[in-house]
C-alpha positions in Angstrom: 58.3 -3.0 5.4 56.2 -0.1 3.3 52.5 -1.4 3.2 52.1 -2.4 -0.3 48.6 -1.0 -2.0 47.4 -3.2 -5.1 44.8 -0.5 -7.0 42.8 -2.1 -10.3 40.3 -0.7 -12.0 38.2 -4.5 -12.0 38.7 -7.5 -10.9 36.6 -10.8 -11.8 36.1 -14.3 -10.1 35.5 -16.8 -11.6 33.6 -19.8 -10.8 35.9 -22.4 -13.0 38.7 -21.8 -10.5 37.9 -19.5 -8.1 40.8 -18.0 -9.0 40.9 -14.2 -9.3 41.5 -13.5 -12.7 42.3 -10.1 -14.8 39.8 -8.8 -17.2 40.3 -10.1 -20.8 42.5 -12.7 -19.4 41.8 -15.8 -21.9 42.0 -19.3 -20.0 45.5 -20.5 -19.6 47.0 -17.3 -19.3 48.2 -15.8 -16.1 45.5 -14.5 -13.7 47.4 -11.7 -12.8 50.3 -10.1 -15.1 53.5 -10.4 -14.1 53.9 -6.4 -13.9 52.2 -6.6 -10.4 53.1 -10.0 -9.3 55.9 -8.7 -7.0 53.3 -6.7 -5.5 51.2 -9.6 -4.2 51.5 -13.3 -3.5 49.4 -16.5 -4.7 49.5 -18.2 -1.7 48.0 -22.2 -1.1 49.0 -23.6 -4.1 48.1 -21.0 -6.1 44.7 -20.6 -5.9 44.8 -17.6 -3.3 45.1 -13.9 -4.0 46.4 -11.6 -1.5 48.3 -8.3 -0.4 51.9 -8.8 1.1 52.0 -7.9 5.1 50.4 -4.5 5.3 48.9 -3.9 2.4 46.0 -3.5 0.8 43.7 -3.8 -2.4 41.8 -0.9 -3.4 39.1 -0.7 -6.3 39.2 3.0 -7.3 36.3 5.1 -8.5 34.6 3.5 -11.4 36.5 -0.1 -10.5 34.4 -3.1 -10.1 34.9 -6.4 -8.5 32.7 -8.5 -10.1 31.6 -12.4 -8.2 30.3 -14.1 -10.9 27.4 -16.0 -10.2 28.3 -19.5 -8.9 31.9 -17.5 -7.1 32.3 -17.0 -3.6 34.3 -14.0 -1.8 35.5 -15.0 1.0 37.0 -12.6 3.9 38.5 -14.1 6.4 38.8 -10.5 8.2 37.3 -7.5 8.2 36.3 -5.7 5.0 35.8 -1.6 5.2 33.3 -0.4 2.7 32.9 3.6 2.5 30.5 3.7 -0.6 27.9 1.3 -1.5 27.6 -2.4 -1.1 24.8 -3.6 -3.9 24.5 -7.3 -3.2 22.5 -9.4 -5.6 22.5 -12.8 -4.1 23.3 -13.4 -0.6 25.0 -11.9 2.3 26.8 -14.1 5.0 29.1 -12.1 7.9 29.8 -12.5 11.3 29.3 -9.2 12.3 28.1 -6.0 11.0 29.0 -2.5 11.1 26.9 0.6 9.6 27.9 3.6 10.6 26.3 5.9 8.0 23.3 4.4 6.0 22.6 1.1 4.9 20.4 -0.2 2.1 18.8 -3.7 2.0 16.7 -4.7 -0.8 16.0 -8.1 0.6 15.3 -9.7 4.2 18.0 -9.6 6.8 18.8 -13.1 8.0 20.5 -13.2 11.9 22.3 -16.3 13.2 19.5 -18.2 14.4 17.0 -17.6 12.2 15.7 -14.6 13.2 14.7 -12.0 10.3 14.4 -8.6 9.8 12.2 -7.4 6.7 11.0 -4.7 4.7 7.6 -4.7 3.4 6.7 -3.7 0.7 3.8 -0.8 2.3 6.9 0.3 4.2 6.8 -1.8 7.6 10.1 -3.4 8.8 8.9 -6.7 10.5 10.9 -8.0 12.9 10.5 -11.8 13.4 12.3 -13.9 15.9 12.3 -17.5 15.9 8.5 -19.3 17.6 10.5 -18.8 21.2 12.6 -16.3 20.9 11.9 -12.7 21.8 12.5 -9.0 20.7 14.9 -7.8 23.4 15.9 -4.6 24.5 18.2 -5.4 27.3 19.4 -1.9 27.9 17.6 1.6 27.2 14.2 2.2 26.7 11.7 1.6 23.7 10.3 5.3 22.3 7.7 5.4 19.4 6.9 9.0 18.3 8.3 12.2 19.0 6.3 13.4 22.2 7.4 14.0 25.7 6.6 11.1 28.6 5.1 13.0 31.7 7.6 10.4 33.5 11.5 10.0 32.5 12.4 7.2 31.1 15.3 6.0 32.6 16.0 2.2 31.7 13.8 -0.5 31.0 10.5 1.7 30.2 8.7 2.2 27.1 7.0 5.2 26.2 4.2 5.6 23.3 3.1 8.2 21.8 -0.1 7.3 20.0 -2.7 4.4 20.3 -1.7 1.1 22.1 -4.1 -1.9 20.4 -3.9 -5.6 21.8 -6.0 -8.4 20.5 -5.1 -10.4 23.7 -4.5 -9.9 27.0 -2.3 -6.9 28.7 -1.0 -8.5 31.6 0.3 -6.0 34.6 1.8 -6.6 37.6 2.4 -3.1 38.8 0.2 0.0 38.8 -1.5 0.9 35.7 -2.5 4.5 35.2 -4.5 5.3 31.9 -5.9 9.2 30.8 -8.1 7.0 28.2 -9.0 3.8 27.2 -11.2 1.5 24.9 -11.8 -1.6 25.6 -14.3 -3.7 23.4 -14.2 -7.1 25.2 -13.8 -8.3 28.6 -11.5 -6.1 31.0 -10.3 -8.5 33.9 -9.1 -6.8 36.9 -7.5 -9.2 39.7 -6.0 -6.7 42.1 -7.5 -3.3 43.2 -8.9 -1.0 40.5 -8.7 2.7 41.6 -11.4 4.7 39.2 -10.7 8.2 40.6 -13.0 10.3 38.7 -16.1 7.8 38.8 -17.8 4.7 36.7 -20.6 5.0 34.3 -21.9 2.1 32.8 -23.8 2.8 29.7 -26.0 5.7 31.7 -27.5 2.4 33.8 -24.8 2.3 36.2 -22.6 5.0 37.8 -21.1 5.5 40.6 -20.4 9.6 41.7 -16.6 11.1 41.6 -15.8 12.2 45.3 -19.4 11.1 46.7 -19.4 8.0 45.6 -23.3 8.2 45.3 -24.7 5.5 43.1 -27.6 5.5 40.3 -28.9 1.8 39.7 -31.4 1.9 37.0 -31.6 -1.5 36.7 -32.4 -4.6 39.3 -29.3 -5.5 41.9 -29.0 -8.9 42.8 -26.7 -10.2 45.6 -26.0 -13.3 46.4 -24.4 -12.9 49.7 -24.6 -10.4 52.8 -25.3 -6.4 51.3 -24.4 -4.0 54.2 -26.1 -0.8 53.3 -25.7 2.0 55.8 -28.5 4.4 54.3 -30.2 3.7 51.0 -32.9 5.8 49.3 -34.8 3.6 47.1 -36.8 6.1 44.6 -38.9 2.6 43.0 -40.0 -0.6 44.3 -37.5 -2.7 46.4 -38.0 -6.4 45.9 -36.4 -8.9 48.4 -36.6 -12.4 47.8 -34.8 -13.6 50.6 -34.1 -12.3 54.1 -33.4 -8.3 55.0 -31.9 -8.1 57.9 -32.5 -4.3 59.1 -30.4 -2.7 61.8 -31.2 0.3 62.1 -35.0 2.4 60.4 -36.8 1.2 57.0 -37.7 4.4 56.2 -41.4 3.8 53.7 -42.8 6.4 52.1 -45.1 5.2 50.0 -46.6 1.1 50.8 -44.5 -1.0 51.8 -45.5 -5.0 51.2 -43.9 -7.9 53.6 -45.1 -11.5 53.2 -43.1 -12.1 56.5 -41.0 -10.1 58.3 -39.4 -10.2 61.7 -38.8 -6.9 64.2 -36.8 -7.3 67.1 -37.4 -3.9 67.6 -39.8 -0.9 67.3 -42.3 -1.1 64.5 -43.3 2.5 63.9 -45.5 3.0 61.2 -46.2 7.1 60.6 -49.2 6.1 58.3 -51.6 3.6 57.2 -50.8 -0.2 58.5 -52.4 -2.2 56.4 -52.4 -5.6 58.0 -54.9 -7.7 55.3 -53.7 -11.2 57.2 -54.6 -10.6 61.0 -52.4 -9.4 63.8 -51.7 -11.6 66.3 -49.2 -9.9 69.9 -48.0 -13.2 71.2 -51.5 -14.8 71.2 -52.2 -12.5 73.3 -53.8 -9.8 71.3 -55.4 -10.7 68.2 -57.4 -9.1 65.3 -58.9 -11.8 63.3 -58.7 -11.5 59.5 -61.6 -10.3 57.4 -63.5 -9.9 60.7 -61.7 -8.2 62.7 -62.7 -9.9 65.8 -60.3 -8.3 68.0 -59.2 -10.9 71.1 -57.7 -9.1 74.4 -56.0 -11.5 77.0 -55.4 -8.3 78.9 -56.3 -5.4 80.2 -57.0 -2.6 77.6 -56.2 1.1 78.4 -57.5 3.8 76.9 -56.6 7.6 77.8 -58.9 9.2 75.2 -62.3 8.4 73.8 -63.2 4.9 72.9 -66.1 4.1 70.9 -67.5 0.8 70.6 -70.5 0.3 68.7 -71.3 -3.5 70.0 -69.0 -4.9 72.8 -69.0 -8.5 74.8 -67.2 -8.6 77.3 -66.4 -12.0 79.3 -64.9 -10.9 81.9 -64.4 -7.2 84.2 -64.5 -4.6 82.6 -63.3 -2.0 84.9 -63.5 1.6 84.1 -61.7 4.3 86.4 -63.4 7.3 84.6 -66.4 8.4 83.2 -68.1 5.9 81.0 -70.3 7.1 78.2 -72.7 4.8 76.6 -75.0 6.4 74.2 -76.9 3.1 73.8 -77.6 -0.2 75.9 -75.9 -1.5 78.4 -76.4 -5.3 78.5 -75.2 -6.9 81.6 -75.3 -10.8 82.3 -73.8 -11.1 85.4 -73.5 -8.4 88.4 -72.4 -4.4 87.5 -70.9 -2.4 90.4 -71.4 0.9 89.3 -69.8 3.6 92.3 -71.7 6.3 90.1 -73.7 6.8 87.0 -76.2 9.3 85.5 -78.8 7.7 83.8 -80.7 10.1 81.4 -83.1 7.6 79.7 -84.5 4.7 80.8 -82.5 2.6 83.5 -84.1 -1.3 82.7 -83.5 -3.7 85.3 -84.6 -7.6 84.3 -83.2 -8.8 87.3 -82.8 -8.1 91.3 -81.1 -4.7 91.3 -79.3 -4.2 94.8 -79.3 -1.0 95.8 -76.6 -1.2 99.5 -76.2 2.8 99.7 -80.3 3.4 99.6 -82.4 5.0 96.9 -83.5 8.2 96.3 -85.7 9.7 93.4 -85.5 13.4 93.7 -85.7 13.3 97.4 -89.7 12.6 96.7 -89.1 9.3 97.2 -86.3 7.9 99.6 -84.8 4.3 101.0 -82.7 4.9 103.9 -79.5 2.7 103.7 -79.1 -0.3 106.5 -83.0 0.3 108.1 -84.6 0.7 104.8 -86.6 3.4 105.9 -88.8 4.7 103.1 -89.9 7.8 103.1 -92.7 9.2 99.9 -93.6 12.8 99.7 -96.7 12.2 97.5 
């Protein structure tokens, strides 16, 4: 059978009947005259309009079909538009084809609510129902016209210009940026890799390669701080314990309430020790007096000048002994050899074993006692 092609020039609906009726066509009348009707059928009692098998209607240029308001057009199947569409009311299809441009004046309702809008500044808003999401299950998402220093190649998203979140950018890979801003709270909970540094407001930074330091603030820790060398330009404050294991290098003073050495103390300059020093009780220097207390021996390579002395016990000297003042001695002093060059006062019996001899003008002989007096 030769498809059959029904052409007007306008059609109307009305809402009365739904019927499609012929322009000028006074109620009553027939809807359609009867010098087409063997080119269509009424079909469903009548109240139906359509092409025989094959063919088609056709509004040509300047034709209009015209639903009045109230009127529905209904298409069961699919309807091929290759000019405009201008739709006053609205819109209702299953699915939708554009394959040149397409003009909405109003909001584009989906199936389940979801809308797509144009505003009137020129944004399209795209709003999915309160659980639903904007998905782009294939292909990536592109905004702007630049070139991503990695292809995308499914999945990825690429943008051009600035990125702004008011909430929280949550990533569970690797996250490399060339710049960023970020005016609240920037929560890291795997490693973060700064490559080329950290600066904190000029107070805190931390070196590119080096990884040298600058605090110019306090540092607190709470825990264990294993510092393998530290140079410390200001005052170092420790509230709790340092454990050192290795030098405390002090240039300047250096102030311990307490400290213990399990080591080598060596002190290059002044040790100022205002409290006392005590060597296991057995060395002492008493504070503010300086009363010094030696349980042991004391040894002395070089000079040793002392200008008062008691001494409770030996004191033994294996070298020459200077003593440019008195020599007060309560109990006995063996002396294997002495010079004497002022006055040698003896209060008590002065035993004399190896004899006496004063200038050779007057001699005791050792053992007999012989006494011998040139004058």
């Amino acid at each position: 059978m030769m498809a059959t092609l029904l052409m007007v020039a306008a059609l109307a609906v009305a809402p009365a009947c739904g019927v499609l009726r012929w322009p000028g066509a006074e109620p009553g009348e027939e809807p359609v005259p009867r010098a087409i009707q063997t080119k269509i059928q009424m079909v469903s009692g009548g109240d139906k309009l359509q092409a025989v098998s094959g063919g088609e209607f056709e509004v040509q240029s300047g034709g209009i079909i015209d639903i009045q308001d109230g009127a529905t057009f209904n298409v069961g199947g699919d309807i091929d538009i290759n000019g405009g569409l201008d739709i006053g009311e609205t819109l209702t299809v299953n699915a939708l084809v554009v394959t040149t441009t397409g003009t909405f004046g109003s909001d584009i309702i989906l199936q389940n609510a979801e809308k797509i809008g144009n505003q009137l500044d020129g944004t399209v808003a795209v709003t999915p129902t309160a659980t639903g999401n904007f998905l782009i299950a294939t292909g990536n998402l592109k905004v702007g016209d630049g070139t991503p220093s990695t292809a995308l190649d499914g999945e990825d998203a690429y943008i051009e210009g600035r990125l702004e979140t008011d909430s929280t950018v949550n990533v569970a890979g690797t996250a490399t940026l060339n710049a960023a801003s970020i005016t609240t709270t920037l929560g890291v909970a795997g490693l973060a890799s700064l490559d080329g540094g950290l600066a904190v407001d000029a107070a805190f930074t931390v070196a590119d390669t080096s990884g040298n330091t600058d605090i110019a603030g306090w540092l607190d820790v709470a825990g264990l701080a294993t510092v393998n060398s530290a140079l410390i330009t200001t005052t170092l404050n420790v509230d709790g314990a340092a454990d050192l294991d290795s030098t405390l290098d002090v240039a300047g003073t250096a102030t311990l309430n307490a400290a213990s050495i399990t080591t080598t103390l060596g002190v290059a300059g002044l040790a100022s020790l205002d409290g006392g020093l005590a060597v296991d009780a057995a060395f002492t220097v008493a504070d503010a007096s300086g009363n010094t207390d030696i349980a042991g021996w004391l040894d002395v390579a070089g000079l040793a000048t002392a200008n008062s002395a008691l001494i409770t016990t030996t004191l033994d000297v294996d070298g020459a002994a200077d003593l440019d003042s008195t020599l007060d001695v309560a109990g006995t002093a063996t002396v294997n050899a002495a010079v004497v060059t002022t006055t040698l006062d003896v209060a008590g019996l002065a035993s004399l074993d190896g004899g006496l001899a004063v200038d050779d003008a007057f001699t005791v002989a050792d053992t007999s006692g012989n006494t011998d007096i040139a004058g």
